[in-house]
C-alpha positions as CSV (number, residue, x, y, z in Angstrom):
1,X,71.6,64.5,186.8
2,X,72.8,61.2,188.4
3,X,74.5,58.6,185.6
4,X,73.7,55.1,186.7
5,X,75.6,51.8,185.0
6,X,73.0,49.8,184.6
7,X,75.5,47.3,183.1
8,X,76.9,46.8,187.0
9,X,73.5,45.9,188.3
10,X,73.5,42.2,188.9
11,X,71.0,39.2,190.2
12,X,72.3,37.6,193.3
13,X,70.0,34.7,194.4
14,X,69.5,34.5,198.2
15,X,67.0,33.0,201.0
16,X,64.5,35.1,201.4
17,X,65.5,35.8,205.2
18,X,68.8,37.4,203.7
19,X,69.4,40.6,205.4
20,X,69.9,42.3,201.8
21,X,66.0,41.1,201.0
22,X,64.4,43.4,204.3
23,X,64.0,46.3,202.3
24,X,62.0,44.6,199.7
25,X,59.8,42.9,202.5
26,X,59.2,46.5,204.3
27,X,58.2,48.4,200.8
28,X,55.9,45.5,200.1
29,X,54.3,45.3,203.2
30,X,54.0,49.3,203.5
31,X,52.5,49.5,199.9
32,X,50.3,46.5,200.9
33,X,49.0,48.1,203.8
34,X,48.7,51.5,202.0
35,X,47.0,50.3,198.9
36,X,44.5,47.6,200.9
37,X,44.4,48.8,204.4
38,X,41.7,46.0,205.5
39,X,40.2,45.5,202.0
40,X,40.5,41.4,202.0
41,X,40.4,41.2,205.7
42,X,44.0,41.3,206.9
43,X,47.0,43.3,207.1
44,X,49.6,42.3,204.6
45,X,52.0,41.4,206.7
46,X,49.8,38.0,207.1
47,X,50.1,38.1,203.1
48,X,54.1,38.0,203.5
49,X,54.1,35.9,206.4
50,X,51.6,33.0,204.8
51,X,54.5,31.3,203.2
52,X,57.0,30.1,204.9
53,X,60.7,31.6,203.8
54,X,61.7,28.0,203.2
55,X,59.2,28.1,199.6
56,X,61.1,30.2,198.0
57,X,64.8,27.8,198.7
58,X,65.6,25.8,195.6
59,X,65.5,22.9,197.9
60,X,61.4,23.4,197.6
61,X,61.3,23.9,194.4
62,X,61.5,27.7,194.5
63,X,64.2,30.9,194.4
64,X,64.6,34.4,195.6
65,X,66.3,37.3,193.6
66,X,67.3,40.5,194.5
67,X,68.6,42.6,191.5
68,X,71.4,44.7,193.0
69,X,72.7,48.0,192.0
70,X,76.2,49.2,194.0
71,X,75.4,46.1,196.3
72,X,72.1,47.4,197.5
73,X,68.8,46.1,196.2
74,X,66.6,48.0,193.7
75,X,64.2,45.2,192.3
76,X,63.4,41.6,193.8
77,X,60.9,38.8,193.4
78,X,60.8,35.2,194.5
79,X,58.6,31.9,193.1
80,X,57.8,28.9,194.9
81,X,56.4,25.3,193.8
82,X,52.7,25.6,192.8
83,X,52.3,22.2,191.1
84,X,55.3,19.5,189.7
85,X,55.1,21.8,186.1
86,X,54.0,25.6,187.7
87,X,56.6,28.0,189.7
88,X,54.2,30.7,191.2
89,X,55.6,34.2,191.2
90,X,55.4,36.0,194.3
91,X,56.9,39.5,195.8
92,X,57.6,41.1,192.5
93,X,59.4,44.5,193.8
94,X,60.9,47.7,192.6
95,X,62.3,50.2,195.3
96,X,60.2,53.5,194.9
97,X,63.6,55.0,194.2
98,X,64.3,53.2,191.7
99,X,60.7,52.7,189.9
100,X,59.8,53.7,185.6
101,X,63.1,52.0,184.6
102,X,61.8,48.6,183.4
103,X,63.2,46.7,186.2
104,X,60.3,44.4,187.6
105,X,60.3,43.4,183.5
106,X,64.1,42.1,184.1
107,X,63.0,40.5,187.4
108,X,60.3,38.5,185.8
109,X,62.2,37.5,183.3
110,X,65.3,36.9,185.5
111,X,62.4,34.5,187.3
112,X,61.1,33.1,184.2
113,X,64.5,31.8,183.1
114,X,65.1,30.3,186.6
115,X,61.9,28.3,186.5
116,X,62.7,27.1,183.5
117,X,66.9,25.9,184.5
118,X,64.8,24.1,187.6
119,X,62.2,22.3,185.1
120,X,59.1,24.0,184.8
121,X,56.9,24.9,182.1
122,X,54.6,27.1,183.3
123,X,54.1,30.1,185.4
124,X,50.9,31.4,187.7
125,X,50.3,34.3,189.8
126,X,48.1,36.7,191.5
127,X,48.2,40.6,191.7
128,X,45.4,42.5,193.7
129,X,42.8,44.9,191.9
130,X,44.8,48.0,193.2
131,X,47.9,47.3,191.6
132,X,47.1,48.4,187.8
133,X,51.0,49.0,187.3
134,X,51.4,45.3,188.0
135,X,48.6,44.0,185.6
136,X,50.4,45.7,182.7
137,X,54.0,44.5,183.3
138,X,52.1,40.9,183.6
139,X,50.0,41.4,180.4
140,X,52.6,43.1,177.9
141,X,55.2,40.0,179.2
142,X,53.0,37.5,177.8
143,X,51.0,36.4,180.8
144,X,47.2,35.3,180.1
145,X,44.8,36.9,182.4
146,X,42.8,33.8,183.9
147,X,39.7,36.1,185.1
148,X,37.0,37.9,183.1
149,X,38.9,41.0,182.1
150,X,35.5,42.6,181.0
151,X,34.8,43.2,184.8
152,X,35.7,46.0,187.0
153,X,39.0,45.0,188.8
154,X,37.3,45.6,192.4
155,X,34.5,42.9,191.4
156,X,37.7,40.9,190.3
157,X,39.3,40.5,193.5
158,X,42.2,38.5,193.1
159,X,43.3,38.6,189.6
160,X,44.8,35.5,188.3
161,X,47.8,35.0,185.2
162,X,49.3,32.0,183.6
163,X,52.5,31.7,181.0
164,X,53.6,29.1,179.3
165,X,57.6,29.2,179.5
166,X,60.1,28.7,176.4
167,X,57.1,29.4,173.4
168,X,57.6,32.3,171.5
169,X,55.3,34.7,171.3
């Protein structure tokens, strides 16, 4: 049985062409790929090319973080300007090594409290129909589903949250 220090793990914020990043951009994109294949049309690697790495700089309004366990990243995510108030979340990751350990929880979070030291107040984002694991973290963190939940997710397509930063709930 392997004994892991969680108490070591740290988040190190880093442009989102940082060599430490890749293997979060690989695992997405192969996940992508395996979960979609052509479902909406394109390969995901247009998905995590759309944005430009620049989005996710605090220059732009944005941030990238890697959480990092014995200097090798286990979890990741990144958010870029949506509007002047809303920081859209974007590539929320946890390695498949490293998965059922509640770290994509402390990477939101880790995201929300970022977005709020750069001055937003709200978050948005997006998750695919074939990602049930990632409509649950979104929903037990707080996030309001902005589509008709009563629907199956295929129908769905693109399914939409919202939070409101720094209210209780």
């Amino acid at each position: 049985m392997t004994v892991t220090n969680v108490d070591a793990d740290e988040f190190r914020y880093v442009e989102a062409t940082n060599e430490l990043a890749r293997p979060l951009l690989v695992e997405l994109e192969y996940e992508y790929d395996t979960r979609y294949g052509d479902f909406f049309g394109e390969r995901a690697s247009t998905e995590l090319s759309r944005y430009p790495a620049e989005l996710f700089s605090p220059a732009q309004g944005g941030a990238f973080v890697l959480l990092l366990r014995d200097g090798e990243a286990i979890a990741g995510g990144a958010f870029k300007r949506y509007d002047e108030h809303t920081a859209e979340l974007k590539r929320i990751w946890t390695s498949s090594a490293h998965r059922r350990q509640g770290l994509s929880r402390r990477v939101v979070a880790e995201l929300e409290s970022e977005a709020v030291r750069q001055g937003y107040t709200r978050v948005y984002l997006t998750t695919g129909p074939r990602q049930p694991e990632a409509k649950a973290l979104y929903l037990a963190t707080g996030y309001r589903p902005l589509y008709d939940t009563g629907l199956p997710a295929e129908e769905v397509g693109i399914h939409p949250f919202e939070k409101t930063l720094g209210v209780a709930r």
